[in-house]
N, C-alpha and C positions, 0 to 999 in steps of 0.2 A: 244778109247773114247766111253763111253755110249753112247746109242739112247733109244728112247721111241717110241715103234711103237703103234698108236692107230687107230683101225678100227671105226670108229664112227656110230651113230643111234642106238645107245640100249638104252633104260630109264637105269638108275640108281634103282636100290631097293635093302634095306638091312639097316644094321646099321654100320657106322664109328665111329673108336672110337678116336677123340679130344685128344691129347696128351698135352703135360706143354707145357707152353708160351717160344720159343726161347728168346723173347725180355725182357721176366723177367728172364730166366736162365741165361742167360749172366750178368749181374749186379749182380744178387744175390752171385753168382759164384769169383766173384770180392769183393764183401761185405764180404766174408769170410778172405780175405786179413787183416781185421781188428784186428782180434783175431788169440792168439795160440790157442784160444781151440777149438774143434770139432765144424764146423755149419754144420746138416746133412739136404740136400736138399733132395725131396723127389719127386713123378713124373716129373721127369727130362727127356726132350724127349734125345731120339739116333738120336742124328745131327751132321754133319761134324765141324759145329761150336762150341757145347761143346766138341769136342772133342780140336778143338785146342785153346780153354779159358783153358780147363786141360793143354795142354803143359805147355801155357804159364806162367800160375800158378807155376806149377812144374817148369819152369825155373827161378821162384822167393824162390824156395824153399818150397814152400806151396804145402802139398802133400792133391793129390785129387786120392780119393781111395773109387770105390764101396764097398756098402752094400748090403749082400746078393745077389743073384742069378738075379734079374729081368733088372741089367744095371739100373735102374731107379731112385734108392737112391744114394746120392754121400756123401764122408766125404768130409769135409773140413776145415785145417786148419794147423798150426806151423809156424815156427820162418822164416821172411823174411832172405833172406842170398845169394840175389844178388837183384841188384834194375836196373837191365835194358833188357828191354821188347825188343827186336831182331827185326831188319823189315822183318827176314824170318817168323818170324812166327807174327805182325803185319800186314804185306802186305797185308794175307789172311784174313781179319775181322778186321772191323772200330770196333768193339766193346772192343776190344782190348786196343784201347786208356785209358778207363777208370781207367786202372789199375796207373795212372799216380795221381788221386784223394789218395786212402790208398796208395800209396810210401811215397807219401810225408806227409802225417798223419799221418803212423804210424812212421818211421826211417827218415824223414827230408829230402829226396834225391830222385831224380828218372832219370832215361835215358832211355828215349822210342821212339821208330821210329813214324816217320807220319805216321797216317795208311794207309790203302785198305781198299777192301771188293770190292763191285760190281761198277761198272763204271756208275751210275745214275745221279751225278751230286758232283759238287763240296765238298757240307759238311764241311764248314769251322770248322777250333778245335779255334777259337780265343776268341768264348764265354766263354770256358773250359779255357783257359790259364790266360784270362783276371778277373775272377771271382776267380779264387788261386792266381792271383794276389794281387784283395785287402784283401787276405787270410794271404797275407803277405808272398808270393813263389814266389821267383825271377828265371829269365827264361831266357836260350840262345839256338838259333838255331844250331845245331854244323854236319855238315854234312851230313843230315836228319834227325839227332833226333833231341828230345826237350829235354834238359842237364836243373830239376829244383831242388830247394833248397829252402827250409823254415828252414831257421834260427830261432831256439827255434823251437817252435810248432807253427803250422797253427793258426791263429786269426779269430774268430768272424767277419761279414763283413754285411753288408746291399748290396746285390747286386739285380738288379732290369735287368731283362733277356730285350734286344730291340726289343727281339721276339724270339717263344718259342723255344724250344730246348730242346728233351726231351735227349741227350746224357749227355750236359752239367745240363741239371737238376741231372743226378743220379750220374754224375762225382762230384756235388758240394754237394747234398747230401749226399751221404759216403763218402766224406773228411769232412766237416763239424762234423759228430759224432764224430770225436777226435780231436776237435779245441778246442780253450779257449774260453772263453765265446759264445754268442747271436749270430746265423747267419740266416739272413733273405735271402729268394729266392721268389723275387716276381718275376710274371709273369712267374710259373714256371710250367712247364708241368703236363698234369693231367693224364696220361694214364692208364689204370688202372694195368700196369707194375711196373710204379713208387711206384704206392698205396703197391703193394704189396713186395718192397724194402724197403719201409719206415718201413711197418709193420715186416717185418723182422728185419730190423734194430733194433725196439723197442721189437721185443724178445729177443735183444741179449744187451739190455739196456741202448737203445739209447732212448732221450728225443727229439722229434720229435710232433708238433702239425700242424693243418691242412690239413694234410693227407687226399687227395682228392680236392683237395683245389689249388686254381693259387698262397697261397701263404703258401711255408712251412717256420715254424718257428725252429732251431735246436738248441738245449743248447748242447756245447759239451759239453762228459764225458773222464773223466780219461783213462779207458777202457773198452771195452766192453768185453761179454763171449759169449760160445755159444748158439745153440739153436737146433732147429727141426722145419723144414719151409717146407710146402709141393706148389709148382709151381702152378699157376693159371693155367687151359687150353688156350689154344692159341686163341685168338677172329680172327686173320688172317688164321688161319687154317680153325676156323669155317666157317668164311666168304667165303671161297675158296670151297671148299666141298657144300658150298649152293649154290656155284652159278652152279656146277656142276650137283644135282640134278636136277635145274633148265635148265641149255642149254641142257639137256639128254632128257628133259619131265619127269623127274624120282620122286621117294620121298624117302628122305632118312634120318632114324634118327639118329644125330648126338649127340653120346654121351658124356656126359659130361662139351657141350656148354653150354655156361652163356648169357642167352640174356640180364642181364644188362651190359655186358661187351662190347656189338657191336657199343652201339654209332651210330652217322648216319646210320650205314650200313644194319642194318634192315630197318629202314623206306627208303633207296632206295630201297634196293631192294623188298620191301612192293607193293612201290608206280609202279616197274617198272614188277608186277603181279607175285612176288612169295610170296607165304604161309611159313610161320614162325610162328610156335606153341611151346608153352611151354608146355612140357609136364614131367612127373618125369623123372629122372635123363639124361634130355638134352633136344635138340631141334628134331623136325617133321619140314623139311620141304620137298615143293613141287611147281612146279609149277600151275597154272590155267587155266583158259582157254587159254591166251597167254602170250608173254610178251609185255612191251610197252618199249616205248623211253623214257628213264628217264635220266634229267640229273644231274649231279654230281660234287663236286670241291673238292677236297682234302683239306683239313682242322687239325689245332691239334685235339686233342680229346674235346669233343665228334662229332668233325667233319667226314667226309666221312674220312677213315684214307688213304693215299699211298700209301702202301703195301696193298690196294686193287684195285685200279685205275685200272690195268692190266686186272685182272681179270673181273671185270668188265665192262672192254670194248669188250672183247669177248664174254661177256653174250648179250651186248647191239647190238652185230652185227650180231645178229639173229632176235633182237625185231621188232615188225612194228613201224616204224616211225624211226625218226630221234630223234638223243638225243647227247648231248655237253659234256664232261669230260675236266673238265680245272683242270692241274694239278698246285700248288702254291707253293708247298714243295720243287721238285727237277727239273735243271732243264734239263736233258736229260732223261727222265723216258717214253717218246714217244718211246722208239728202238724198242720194239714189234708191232711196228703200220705196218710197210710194211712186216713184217711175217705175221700176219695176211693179211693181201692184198692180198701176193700171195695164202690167199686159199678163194680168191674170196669177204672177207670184204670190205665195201665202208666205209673206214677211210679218211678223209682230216686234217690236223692238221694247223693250223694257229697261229703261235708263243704259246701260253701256252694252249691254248684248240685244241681239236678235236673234228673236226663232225663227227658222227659216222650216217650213214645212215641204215638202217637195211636191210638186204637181207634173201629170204625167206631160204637158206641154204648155211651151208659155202662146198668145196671141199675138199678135204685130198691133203696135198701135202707135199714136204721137204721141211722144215724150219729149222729154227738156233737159240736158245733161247741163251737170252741177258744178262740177269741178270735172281737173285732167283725168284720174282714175275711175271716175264715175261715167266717164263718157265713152271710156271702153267699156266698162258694165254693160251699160244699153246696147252698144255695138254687139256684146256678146251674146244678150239676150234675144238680139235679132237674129242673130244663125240660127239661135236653135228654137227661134218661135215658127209658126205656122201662119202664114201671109206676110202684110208689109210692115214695116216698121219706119216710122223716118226717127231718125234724131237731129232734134234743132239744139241749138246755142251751142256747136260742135267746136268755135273758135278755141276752146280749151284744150283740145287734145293734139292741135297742133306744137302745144307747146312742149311735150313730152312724149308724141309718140308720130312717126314719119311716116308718110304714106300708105296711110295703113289702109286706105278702100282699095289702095294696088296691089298690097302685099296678101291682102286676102283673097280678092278678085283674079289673081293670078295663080291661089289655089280654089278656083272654083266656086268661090261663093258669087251671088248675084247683090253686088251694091255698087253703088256710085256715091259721088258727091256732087250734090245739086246746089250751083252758086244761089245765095241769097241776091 
């Protein structure tokens, strides 16, 4: 099994280049489920996770087949011609689920396993089941799957979310584009993932307004065609990489970042003394003079997002002072807290937040990463500890984040990856 060894105390300096958003690959990827004709997606990262949204695709018939030499364009599309989603290849990725919205939109039917993905917390599927319910998709539990069926075609619905959810937002959204009439999703996620599924959607001549918006409005259509949709850059990736320039002392420009896209996580990390510049084609940042204790609560968008929590509490256990990270989203997503520990952080966690006290350095030591985001945690912890660090059980971060011992090693830092 992989390790990542990292020697830490080097600043960071150079430029990383920001690759497509995993969390809009995957739904768009799924969106193409809609049509036989070509939808060609375009900076598409190299992650363990589109690799296996292609299986899965491909196990529905729908063939997903590169353009050109660079891996980064995908086709996608043809005739659905099996309608159920495997828990082998479910197990490994929640995002998986979605494919359960176009089953039953476009052929009436679907059999798809519970999913997986990372062990962070519960993630109930009942807002997604309940919301194709009043769709008019009747639903049995049958041995792990979910065995559903829209008799006629999916219906028009007014569904009003109890709280956000951005899976079930995109699950109800691309079922919705080939329903009968008028379907409203209030209090529906804003991420700007979504944004960029909707607008694809409406390249491919879905009637979609709101867009951007807690409330989208959907007229189905008959059907939809294809299009050419090129992937937002990743705001998690961005965000992860800044906090790295920052725990290093380093500056590093990160290409092709969108600072309207970061939401809260600029103004934390602003306020907790890192430099974030706009500058042509991405972002400049750096650290300051120091850092400070800033605190942070996980939020939908444009709140602090989740999928940086982690990282950010690494950056914060070097800061002076003390600062709180109360996570509200999930709730086992603390597991990185006593890896960090053992290289010397003063973490206390007290049911949904943690104290993070700041120490003037962390140590290098062996750790064990938990999940995807926790595994750049330790990564980050490594830059900015003092001697070695390995991180074992690394398999996780290939699923959500691309070369990343090259992309930092080619600004300076000293890591590898050492085959298990």
């Amino acid at each position: 099994m992989d390790r990542i060894r990292i020697r830490g105390g080097r600043p960071l300096a150079g430029e990383i280049q920001i690759g497509g958003a995993k969390n809009a690959a995957l739904p768009l990827m799924v969106a193409g489920m809609l049509t036989e004709d070509r939808v060609v997606l375009s900076n598409v990262p190299k992650l363990a996770d589109v690799d296996t949204m292609s299986l899965l695709l491909a196990q529905h018939g729908v063939a997903v087949e590169p353009v050109g030499n660079d891996g980064r364009t995908l086709s996608i599309g043809g005739a659905i011609t099996n309608t159920e989603a495997p828990y082998d290849i479910v197990r490994k990725m929640r995002a998986s689920f979605l494919v359960l919205g176009p089953l039953l939109a476009r052929v009436g039917e679907a059999r798809v396993s519970l999913p997986g993905g990372c062990g962070i917390g519960t993630r109930p599927i009942d807002l997604h089941l309940k919301g194709l319910e009043q769709m008019g998709a009747v639903f049995e539990l049958d041995e792990g799957y979910i065995n559903g069926r829209a008799p006629g075609r999916l219906r028009g619905a007014t569904i009003v979310f109890p709280f956000v959810s951005v899976g079930a937002t995109e699950n109800l959204l691309i079922a919705a584009s080939l329903a009968d009439g008028q379907t409203v999703l209030a209090n529906a996620a804003r991420e700007p993932e979504i944004t960029d599924l909707a607008t694809c959607l409406v390249a491919m001549g879905g009637r979609i307004t709101g867009i951007g918006t807690d409330k989208l409005v959907v007229e189905g259509v008959e059907r939809l065609h294809g299009t050419e949709h090129t992937i937002i850059p990743d705001r998690i990736e961005t965000g992860s990489y800044a906090c790295a320039a920052a725990i290093s002392g380093g500056s590093v420009f990160l290409r092709d970042a969108r600072l309207e896209h970061l939401g809260a996580t600029v103004r934390t990390l602003r306020e907790a003394g890192v430099e974030i510049l706009e500058q042509p084609g991405g972002l400049m940042v750096k650290r300051l003079n120091g850092l400070h204790g800033t605190d942070a609560m996980t939020e939908p968008y444009p709140g602090f997002p989740t999928d940086m929590q982690a990282q950010f509490m690494a950056l914060m256990s070097v800061a002076e002072g003390a600062s709180m990270v109360t996570e509200t989203i999930f709730e086992n997503r603390f597991m990185h807290v006593q890896e960090l520990n053992r290289m010397g952080a003063r973490i206390n966690v007290h049911g949904a937040s943690a104290i993070v006290r700041g120490v003037p350095s962390l140590k290098g030591a062996p750790v064990m990463a938990t999940d995807l985001r926790a595994s750049l945690s330790l990564i980050l912890a490594g830059l900015g500890a003092k001697g070695e660090t390995m991180v074992n059980r690394v398999y996780h971060l290939d699923r959500g984040y691309e070369a990343v011992e090259r992309k930092l090693a080619a600004c300076g830092a000293d890591i590898e990856r050492i085959g298990g």
